[in-house]
C-alpha positions in Angstrom: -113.4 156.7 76.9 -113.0 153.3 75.3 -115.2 151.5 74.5 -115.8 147.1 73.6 -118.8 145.5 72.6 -121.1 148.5 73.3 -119.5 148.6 76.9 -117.5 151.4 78.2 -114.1 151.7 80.5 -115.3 152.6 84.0 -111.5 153.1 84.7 -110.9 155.7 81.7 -114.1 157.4 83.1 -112.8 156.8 86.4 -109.3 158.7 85.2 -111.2 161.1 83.9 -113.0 162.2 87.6 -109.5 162.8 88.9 -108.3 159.0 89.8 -109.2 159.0 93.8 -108.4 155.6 94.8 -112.1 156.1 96.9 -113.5 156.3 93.6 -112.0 153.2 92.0 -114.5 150.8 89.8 -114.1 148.1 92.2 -115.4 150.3 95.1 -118.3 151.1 93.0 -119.2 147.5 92.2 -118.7 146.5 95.5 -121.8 148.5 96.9 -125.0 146.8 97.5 -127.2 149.4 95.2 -124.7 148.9 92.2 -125.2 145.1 92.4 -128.9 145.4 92.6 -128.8 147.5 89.6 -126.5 144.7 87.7 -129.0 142.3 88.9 -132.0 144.5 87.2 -130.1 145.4 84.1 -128.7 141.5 83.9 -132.2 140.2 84.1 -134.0 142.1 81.4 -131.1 141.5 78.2 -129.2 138.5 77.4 -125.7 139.9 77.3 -123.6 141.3 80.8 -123.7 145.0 81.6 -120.3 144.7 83.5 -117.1 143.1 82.5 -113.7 142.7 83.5 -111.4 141.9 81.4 -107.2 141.6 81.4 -104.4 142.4 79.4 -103.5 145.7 77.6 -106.7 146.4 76.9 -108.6 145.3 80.5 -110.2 146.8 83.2 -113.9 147.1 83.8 -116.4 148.0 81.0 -120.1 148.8 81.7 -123.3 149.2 80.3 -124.7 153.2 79.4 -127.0 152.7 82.8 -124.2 152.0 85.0 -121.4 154.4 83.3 -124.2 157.3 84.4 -124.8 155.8 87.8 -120.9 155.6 88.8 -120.5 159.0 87.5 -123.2 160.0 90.2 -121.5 158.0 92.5 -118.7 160.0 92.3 -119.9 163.4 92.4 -123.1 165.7 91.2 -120.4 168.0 89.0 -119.3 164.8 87.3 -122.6 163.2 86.7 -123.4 166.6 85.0 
């Protein structure tokens, strides 16, 4: 999983689950109890705990809290 500025790919973790489009990163971020949670982390620190970024080395890159909470999105055997 790569990792940039203490954030980590969503979409290699997201390769990694078996690459259903259903479980795409943008789904995930699109739910109302993921942005809540980015609201919450967001408020408490200074720096973003989700970006997306271009180019050969884009895609979206979270914080720990929210890498654990999309692998629970996806399934109980991956959050594992």
């Amino acid at each position: 999983v790569r990792q940039n500025n203490g954030l980590f790919s969503l979409n290699d973790l997201h390769k990694a689950s078996g690459g259903e489009s259903r479980h795409q990163p943008h789904e995930f971020l699109r739910i109302e109890q993921t942005r809540e949670l980015v609201a919450e982390l967001n408020s408490g620190d200074s720096r973003n705990c989700v970006e997306t970024r271009r180019g050969a080395n884009g895609g979206t890159y979270a914080c720990r809290e929210l890498v654990i909470a999309y692998a629970a999105w996806i399934s109980a055997a991956f959050h594992l």
